[in-house]
MIDOSE-1310 file (N, C-alpha, C; in nm, 2 decimals, decimal comma, always signed):
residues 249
xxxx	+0,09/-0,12/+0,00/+0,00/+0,00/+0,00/+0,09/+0,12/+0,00; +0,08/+0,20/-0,07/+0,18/+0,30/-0,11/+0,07/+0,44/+0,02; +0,23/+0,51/+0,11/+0,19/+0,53/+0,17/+0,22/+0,71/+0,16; +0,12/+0,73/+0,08/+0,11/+0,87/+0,00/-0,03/+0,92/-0,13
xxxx	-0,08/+0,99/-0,10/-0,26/+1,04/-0,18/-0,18/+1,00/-0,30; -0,07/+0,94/-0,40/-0,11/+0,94/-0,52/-0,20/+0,84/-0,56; -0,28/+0,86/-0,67/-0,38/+0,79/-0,76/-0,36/+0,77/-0,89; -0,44/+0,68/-0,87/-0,51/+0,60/-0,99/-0,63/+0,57/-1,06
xxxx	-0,66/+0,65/-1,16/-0,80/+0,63/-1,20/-0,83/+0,50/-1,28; -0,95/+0,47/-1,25/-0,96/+0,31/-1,30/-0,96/+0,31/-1,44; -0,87/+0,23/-1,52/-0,92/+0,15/-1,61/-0,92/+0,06/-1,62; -1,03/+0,02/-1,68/-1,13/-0,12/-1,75/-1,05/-0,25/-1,83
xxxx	-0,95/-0,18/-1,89/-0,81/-0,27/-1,92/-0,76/-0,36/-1,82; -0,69/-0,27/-1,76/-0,62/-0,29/-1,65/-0,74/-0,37/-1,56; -0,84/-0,33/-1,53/-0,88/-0,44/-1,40/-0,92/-0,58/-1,47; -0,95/-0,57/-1,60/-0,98/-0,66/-1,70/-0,89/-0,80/-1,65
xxxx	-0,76/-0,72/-1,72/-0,65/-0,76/-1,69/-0,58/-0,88/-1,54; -0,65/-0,77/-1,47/-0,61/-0,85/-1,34/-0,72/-0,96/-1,29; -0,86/-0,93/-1,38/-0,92/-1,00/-1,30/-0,94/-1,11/-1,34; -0,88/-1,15/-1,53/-0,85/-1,29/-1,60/-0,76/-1,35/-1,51
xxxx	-0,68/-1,32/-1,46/-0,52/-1,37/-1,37/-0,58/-1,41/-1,28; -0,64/-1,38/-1,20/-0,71/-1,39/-1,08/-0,78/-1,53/-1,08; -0,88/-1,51/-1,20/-0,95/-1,63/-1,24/-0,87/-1,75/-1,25; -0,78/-1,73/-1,37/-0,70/-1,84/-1,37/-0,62/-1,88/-1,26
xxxx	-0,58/-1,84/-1,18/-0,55/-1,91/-1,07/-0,61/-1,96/-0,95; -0,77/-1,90/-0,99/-0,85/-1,96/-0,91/-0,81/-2,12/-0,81; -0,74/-2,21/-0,90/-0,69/-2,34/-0,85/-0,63/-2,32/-0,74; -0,56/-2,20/-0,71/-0,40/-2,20/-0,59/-0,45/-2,13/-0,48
xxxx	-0,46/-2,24/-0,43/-0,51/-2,20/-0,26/-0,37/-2,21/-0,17; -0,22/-2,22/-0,27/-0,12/-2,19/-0,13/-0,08/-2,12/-0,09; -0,20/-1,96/-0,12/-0,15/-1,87/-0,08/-0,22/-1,83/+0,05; -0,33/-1,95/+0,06/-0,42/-1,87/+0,18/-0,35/-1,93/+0,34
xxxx	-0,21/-2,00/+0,32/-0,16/-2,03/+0,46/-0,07/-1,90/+0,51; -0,07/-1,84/+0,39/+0,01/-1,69/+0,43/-0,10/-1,60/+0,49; -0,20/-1,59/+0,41/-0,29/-1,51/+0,47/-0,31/-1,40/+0,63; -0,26/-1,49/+0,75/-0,21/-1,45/+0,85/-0,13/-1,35/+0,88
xxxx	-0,02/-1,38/+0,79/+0,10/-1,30/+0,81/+0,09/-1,19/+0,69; +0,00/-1,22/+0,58/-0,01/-1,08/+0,52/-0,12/-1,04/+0,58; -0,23/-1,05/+0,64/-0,33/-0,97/+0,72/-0,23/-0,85/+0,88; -0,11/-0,93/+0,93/-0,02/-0,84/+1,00/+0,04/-0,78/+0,94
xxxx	+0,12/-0,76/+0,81/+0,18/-0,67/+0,79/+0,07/-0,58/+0,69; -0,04/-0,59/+0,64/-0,10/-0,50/+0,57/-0,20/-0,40/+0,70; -0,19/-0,42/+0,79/-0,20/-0,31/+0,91/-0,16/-0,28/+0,97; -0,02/-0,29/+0,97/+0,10/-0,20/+0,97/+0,06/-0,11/+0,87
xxxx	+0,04/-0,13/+0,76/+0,04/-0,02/+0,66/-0,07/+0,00/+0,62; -0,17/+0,00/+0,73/-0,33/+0,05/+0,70/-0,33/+0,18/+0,84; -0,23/+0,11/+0,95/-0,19/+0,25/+1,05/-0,15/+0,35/+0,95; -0,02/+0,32/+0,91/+0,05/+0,40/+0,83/-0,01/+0,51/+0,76
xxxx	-0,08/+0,44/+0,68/-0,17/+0,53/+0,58/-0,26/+0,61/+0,65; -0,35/+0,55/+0,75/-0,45/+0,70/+0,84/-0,35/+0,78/+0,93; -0,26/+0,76/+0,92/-0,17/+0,87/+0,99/-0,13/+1,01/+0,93; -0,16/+0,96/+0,77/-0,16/+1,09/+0,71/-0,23/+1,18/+0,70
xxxx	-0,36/+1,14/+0,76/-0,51/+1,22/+0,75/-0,47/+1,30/+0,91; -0,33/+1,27/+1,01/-0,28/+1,35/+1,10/-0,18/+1,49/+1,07; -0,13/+1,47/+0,95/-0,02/+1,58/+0,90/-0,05/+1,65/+0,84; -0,03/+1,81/+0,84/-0,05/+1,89/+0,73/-0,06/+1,84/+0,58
xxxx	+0,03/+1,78/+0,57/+0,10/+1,78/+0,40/+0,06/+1,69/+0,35; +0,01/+1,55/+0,49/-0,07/+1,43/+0,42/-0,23/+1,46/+0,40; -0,29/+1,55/+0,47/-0,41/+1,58/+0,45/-0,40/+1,68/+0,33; -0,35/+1,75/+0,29/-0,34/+1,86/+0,16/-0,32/+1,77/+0,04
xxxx	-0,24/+1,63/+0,06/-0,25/+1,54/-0,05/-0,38/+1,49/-0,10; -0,42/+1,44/-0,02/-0,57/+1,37/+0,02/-0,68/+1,49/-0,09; -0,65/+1,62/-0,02/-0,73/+1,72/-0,05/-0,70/+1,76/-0,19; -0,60/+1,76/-0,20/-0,57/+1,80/-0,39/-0,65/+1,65/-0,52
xxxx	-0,65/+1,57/-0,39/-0,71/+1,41/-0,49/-0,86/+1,48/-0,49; -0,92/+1,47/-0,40/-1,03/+1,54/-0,41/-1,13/+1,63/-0,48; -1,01/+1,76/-0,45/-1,05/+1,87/-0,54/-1,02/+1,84/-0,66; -0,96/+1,72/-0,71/-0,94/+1,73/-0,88/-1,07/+1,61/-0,89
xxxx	-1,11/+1,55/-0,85/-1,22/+1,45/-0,90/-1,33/+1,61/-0,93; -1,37/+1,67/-0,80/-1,44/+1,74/-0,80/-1,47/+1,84/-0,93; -1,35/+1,89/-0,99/-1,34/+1,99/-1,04/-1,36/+1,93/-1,21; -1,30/+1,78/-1,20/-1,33/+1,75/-1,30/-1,49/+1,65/-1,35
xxxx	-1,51/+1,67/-1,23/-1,68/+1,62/-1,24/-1,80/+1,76/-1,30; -1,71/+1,86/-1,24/-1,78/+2,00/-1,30/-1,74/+2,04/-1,42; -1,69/+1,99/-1,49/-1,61/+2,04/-1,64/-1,74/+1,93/-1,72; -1,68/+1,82/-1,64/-1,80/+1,70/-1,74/-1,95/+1,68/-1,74
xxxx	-1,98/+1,76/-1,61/-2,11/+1,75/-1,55/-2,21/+1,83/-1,58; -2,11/+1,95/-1,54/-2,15/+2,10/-1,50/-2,21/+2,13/-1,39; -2,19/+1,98/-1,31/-2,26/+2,02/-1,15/-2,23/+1,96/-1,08; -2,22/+2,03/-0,92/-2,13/+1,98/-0,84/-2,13/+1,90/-0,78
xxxx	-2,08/+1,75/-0,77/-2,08/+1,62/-0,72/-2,10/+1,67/-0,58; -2,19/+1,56/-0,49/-2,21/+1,54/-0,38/-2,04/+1,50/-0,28; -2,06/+1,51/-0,17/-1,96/+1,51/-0,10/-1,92/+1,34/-0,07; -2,03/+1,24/-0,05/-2,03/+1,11/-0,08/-1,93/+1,04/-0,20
xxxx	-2,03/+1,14/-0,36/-1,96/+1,08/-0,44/-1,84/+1,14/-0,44; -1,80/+1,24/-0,42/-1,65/+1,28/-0,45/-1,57/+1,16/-0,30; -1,63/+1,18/-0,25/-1,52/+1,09/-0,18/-1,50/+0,97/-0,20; -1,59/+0,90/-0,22/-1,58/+0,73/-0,29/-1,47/+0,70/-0,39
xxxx	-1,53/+0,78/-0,57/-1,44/+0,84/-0,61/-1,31/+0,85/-0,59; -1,29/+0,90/-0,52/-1,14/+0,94/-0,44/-1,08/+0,80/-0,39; -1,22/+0,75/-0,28/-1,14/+0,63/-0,20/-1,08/+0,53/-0,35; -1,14/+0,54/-0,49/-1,12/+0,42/-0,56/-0,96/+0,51/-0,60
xxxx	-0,96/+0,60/-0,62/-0,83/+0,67/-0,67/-0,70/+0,67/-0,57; -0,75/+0,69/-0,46/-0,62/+0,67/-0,33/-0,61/+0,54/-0,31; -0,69/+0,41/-0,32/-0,72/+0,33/-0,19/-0,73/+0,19/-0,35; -0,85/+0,15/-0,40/-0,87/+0,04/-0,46/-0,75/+0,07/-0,58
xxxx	-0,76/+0,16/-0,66/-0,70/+0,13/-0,81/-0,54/+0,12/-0,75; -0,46/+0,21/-0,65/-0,35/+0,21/-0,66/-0,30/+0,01/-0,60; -0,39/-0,01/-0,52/-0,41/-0,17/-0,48/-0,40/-0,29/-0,60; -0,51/-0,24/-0,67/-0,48/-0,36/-0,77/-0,37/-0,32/-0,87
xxxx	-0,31/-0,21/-0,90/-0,18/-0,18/-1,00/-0,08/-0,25/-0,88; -0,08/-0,23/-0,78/+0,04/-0,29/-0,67/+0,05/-0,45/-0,71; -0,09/-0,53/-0,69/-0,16/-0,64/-0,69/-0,04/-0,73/-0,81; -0,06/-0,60/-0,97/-0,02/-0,64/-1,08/+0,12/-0,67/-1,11
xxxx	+0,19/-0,58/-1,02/+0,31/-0,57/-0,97/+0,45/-0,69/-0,94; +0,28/-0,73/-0,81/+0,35/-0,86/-0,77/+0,40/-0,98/-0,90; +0,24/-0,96/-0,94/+0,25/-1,09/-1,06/+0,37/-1,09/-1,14; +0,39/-0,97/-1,18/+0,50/-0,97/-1,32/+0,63/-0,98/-1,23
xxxx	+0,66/-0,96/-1,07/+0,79/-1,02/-1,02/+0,77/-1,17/-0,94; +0,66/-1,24/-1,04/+0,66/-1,32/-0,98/+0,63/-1,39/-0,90; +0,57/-1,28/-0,83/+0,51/-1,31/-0,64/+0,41/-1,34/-0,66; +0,31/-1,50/-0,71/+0,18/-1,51/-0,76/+0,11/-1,48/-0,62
xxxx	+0,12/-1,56/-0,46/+0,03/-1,56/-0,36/+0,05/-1,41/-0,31; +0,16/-1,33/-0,36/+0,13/-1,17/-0,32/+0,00/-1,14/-0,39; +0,05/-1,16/-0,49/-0,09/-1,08/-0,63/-0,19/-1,16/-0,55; -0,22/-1,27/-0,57/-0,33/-1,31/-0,50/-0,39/-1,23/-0,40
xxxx	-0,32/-1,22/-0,29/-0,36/-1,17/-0,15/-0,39/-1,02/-0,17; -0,33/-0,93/-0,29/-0,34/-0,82/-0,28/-0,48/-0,79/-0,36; -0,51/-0,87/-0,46/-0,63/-0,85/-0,54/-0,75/-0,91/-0,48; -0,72/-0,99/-0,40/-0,87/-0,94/-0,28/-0,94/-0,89/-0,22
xxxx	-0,77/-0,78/-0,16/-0,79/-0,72/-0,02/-0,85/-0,61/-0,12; -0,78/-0,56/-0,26/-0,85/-0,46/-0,33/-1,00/-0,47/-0,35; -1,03/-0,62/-0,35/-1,15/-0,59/-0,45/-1,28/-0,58/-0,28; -1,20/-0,61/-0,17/-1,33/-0,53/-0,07/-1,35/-0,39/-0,05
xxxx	-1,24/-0,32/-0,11/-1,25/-0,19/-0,09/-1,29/-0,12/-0,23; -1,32/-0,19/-0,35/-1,39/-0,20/-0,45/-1,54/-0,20/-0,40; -1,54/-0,26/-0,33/-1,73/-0,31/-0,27/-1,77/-0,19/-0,20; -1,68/-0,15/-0,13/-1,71/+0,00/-0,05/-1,73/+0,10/-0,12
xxxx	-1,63/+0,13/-0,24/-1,68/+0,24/-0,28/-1,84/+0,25/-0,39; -1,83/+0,11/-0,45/-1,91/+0,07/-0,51/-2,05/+0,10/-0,47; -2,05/+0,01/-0,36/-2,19/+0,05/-0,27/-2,20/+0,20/-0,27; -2,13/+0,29/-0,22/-2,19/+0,43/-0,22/-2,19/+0,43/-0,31
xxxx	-2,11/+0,45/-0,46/-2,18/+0,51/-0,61/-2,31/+0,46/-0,60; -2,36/+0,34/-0,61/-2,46/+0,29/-0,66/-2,58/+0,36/-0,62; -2,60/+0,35/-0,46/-2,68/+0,44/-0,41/-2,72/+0,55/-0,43; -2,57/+0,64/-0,47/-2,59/+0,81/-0,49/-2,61/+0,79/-0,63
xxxx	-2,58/+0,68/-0,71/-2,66/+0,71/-0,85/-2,82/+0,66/-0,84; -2,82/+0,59/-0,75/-3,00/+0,54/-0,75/-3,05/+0,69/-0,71; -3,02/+0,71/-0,62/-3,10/+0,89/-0,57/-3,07/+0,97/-0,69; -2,99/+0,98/-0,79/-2,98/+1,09/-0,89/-3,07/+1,06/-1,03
xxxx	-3,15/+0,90/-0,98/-3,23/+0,91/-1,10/-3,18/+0,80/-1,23; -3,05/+0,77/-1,20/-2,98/+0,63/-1,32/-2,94/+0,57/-1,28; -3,04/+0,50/-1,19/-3,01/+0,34/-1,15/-3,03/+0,25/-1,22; -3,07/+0,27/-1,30/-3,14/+0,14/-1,38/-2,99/+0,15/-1,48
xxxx	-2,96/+0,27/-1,54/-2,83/+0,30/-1,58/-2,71/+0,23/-1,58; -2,70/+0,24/-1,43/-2,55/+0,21/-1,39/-2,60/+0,05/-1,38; -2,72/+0,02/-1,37/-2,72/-0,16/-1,33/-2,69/-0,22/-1,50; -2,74/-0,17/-1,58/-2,70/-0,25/-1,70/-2,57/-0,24/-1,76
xxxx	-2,47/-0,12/-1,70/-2,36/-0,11/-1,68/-2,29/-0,22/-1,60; -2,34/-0,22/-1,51/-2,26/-0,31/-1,40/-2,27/-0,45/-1,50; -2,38/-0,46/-1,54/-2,41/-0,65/-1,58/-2,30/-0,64/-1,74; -2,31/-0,57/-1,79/-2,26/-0,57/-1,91/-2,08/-0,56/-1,88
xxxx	-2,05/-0,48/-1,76/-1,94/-0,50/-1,77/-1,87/-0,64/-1,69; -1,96/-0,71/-1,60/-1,97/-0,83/-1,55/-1,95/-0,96/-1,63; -2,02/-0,93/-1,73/-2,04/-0,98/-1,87/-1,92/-1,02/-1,93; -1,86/-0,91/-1,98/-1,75/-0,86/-2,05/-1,62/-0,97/-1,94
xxxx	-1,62/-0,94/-1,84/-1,54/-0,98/-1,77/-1,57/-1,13/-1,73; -1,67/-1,21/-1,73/-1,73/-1,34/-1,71/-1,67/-1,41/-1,84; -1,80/-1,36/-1,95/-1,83/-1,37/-2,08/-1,91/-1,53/-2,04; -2,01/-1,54/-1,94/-2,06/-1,65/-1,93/-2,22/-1,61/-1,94
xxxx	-2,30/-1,48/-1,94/-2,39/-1,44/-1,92/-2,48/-1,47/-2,04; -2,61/-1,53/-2,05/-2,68/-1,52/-2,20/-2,79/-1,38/-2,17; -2,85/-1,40/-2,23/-2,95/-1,23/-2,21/-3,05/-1,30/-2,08; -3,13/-1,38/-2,07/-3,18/-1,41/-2,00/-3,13/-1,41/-1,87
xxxx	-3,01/-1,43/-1,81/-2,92/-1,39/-1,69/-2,88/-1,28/-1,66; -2,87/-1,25/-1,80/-2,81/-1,08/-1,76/-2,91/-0,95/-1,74; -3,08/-1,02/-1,77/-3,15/-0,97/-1,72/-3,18/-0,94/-1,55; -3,19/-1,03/-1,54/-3,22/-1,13/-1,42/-3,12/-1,03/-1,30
xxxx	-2,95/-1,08/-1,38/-2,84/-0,96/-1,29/-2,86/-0,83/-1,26; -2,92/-0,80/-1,37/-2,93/-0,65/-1,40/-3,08/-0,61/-1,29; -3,18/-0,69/-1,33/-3,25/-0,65/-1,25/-3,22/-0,69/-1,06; -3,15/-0,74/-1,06/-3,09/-0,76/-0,88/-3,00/-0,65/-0,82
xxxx	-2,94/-0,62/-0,94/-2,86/-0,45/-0,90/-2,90/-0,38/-0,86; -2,98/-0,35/-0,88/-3,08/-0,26/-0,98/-3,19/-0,25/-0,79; -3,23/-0,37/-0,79/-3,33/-0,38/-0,67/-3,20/-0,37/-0,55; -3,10/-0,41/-0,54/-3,02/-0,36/-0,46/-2,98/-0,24/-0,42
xxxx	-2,96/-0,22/-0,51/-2,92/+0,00/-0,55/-3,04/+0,06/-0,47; -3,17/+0,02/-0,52/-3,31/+0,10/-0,45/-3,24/+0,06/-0,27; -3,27/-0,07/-0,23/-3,25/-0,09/-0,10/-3,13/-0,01/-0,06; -3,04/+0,03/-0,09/-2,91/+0,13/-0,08/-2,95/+0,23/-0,07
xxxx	-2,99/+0,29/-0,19/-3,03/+0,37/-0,15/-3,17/+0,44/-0,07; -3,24/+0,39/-0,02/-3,30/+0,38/+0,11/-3,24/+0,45/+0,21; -3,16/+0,30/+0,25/-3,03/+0,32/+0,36/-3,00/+0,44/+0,36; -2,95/+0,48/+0,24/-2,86/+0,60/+0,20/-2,88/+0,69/+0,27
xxxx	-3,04/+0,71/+0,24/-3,12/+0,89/+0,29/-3,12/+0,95/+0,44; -3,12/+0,78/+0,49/-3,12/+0,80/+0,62/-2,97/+0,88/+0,72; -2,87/+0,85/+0,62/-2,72/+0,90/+0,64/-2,70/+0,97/+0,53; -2,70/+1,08/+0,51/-2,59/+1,13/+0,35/-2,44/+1,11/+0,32
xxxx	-2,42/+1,09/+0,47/-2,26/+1,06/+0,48/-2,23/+0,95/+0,43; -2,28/+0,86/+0,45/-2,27/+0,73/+0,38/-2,18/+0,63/+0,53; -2,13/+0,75/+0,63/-2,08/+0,65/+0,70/-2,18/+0,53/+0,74; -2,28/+0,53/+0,81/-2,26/+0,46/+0,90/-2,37/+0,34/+0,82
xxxx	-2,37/+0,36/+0,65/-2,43/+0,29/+0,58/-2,34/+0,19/+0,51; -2,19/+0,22/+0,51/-2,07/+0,16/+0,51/-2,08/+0,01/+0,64; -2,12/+0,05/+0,75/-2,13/-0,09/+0,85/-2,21/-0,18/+0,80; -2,34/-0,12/+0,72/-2,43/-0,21/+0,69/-2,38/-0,30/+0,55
xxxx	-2,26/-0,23/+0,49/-2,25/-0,28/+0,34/-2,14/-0,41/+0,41; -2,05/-0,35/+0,50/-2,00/-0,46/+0,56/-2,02/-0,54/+0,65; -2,13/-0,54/+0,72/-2,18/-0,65/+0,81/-2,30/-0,73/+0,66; -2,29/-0,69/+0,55/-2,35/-0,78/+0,41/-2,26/-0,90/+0,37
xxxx	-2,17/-0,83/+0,31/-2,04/-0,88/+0,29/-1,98/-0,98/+0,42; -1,97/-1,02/+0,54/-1,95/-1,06/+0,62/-2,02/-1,19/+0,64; -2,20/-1,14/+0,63/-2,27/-1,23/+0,61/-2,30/-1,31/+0,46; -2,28/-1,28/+0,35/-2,23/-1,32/+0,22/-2,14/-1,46/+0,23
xxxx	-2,03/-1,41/+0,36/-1,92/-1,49/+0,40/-1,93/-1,64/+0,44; -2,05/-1,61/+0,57/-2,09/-1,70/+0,62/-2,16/-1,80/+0,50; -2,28/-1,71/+0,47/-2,35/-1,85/+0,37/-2,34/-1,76/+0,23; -2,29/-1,80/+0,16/-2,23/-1,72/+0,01/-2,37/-1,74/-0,08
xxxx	-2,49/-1,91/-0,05/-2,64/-1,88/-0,11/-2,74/-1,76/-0,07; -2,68/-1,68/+0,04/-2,81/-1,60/+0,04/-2,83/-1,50/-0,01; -2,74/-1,48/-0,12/-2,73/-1,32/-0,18/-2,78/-1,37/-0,35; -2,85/-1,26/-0,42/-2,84/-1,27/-0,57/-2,76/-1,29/-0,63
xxxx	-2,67/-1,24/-0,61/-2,53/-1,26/-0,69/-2,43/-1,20/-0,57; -2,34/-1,34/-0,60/-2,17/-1,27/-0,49/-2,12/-1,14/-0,54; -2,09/-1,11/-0,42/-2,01/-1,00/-0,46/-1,87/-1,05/-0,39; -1,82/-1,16/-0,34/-1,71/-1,27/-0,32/-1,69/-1,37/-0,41
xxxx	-1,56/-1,40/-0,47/-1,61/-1,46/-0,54/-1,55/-1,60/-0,49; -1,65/-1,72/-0,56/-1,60/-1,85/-0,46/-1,46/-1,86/-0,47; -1,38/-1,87/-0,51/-1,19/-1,87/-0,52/-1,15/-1,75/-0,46; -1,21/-1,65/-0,44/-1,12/-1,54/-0,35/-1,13/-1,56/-0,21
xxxx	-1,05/-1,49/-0,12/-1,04/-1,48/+0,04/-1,16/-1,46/+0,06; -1,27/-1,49/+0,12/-1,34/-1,36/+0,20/-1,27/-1,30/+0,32; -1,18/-1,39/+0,40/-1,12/-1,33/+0,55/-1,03/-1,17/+0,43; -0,96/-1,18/+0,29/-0,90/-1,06/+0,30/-1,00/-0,92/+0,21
xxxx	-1,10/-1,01/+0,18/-1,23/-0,91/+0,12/-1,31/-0,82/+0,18; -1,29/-0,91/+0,29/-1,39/-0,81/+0,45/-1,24/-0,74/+0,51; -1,17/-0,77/+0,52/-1,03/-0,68/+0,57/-1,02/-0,56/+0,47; -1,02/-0,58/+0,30/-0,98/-0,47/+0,24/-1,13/-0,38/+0,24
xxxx	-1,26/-0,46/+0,28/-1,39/-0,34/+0,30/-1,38/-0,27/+0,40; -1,33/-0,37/+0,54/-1,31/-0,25/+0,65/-1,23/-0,16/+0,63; -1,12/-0,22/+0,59/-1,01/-0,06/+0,61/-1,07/+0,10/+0,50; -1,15/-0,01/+0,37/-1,24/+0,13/+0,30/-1,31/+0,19/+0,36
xxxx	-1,42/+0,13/+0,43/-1,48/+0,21/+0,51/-1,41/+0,31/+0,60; -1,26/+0,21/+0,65/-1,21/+0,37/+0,74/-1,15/+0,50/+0,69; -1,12/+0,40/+0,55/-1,08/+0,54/+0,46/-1,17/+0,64/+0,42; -1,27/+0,61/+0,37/-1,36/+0,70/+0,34/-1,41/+0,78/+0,40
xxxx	-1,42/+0,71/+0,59/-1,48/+0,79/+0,68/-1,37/+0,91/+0,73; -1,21/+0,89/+0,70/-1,12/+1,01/+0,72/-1,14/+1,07/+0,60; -1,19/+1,09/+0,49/-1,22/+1,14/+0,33/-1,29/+1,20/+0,32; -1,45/+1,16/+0,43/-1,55/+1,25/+0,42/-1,52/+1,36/+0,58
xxxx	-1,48/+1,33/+0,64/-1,43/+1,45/+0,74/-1,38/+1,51/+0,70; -1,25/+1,53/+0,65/-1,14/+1,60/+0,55/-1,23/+1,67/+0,48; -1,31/+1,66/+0,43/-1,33/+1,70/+0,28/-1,49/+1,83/+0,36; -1,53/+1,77/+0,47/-1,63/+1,84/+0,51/-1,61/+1,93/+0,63
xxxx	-1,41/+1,95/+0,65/-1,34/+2,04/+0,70/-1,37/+1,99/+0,85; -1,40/+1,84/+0,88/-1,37/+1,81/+1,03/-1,28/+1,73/+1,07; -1,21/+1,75/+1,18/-1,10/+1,66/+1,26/-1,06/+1,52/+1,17; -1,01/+1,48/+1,14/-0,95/+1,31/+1,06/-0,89/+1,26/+1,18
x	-0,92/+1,09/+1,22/-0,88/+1,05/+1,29/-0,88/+1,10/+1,47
């Protein structure tokens, strides 16, 4: 975990990319006896990282990631993103994308149970910021939007889906997003609707049949999926303080 606000904005390539690798090694479970010892040292450097939301110069980094989603949401938009979505946003820019470029890192030196371990821990903090988009786009009116997005890009990345499934997906998102966004209204912050996205995820864990579609996937960790959602949620929750000029940490 690189321990500094630069970013990475997502591309579709790129996670493409990592998430064929991933698949194909679905077989190699010898990475999950390390598991242990990468869950200790990746909170060493989950301290690390909220310690910057303590320093001047770490919080002005944080804030310049910010104010550039922002500013470029108003160029594209012409209207000014909510404080939710700019921060999600952000958490995928500080927090998930630079994770799975790290993730890709490993692979190409070889370190397949690194890559492993690290494209997990990414894709719980993928779920965190996810969950907020989805909601703050169900409230803006293109939910239905972003769910045939989601399925088509699920699709794309499967390539197992016929139309009749991808209906089906699409409409589960879709009914998901509404129940999110629910949630949502009750918090604008999105904090403390973040516990609920990971006590889901948690319970997903437990029995993986009770959900429409995983958002775990059977070959990945869940112990490092719910590790990389919690620490999103903590990131986001020092993201949206910061950004709404209160105390971090």
């Amino acid at each position: 975990m690189q321990q500094s606000a630069g970013f990475a904005l997502y591309d579709e390539d790129t996670a493409l990319q990592a998430f064929k690798l991933r698949k194909r090694l679905s077989i190699s479970t010898g990475y999950r006896s390390g598991i242990p010892q990468f869950l200790q040292s990746i909170r060493v450097e989950e301290h690390a990282y909220l310690s910057q939301f303590l320093s001047e110069s770490g919080r002005q980094s944080f804030l310049n990631v910010l104010e550039g989603f922002k500013d470029r949401w108003i160029r594209l938009k012409g209207v000014t993103p909510t404080k939710a979505k700019t921060c999600a946003e952000t958490l995928l820019q500080v927090g998930a994308n630079p994770l799975l470029l790290t993730a890709l890192s490993f692979y190409n030196q070889g370190r397949v149970s690194t890559f492993l371990s690290y494209y997990d821990y990414s894709d719980g903090m993928m779920e965190v910021a996810g969950a907020i988009l989805g909601a703050v786009t169900e409230l803006e009116g293109k939910g239905q939007m972003v769910a045939d997005k989601a399925t088509a890009r699920f699709s794309r990345f499967e390539q197992t889906l016929d139309t009749g499934t991808s209906e089906l997906m699409s409409q589960a998102i879709k009914s998901e997003h509404e129940q999110n966004a629910a949630l949502f209204t009750q918090d604008p912050s999105g904090i403390l609707f973040l516990d609920y996205i990971v006590s889901q995820l948690e319970a997903e864990a437990e029995n993986p049949h009770s959900v429409p579609y995983q958002r775990i996937l059977p070959y990945e960790s869940a112990e490092l999926v719910i590790a990389g959602a919690r620490f999103g949620k903590q990131t986001y929750q020092q993201l949206y303080k910061l950004w709404s000029g209160e105390d971090s940490v």
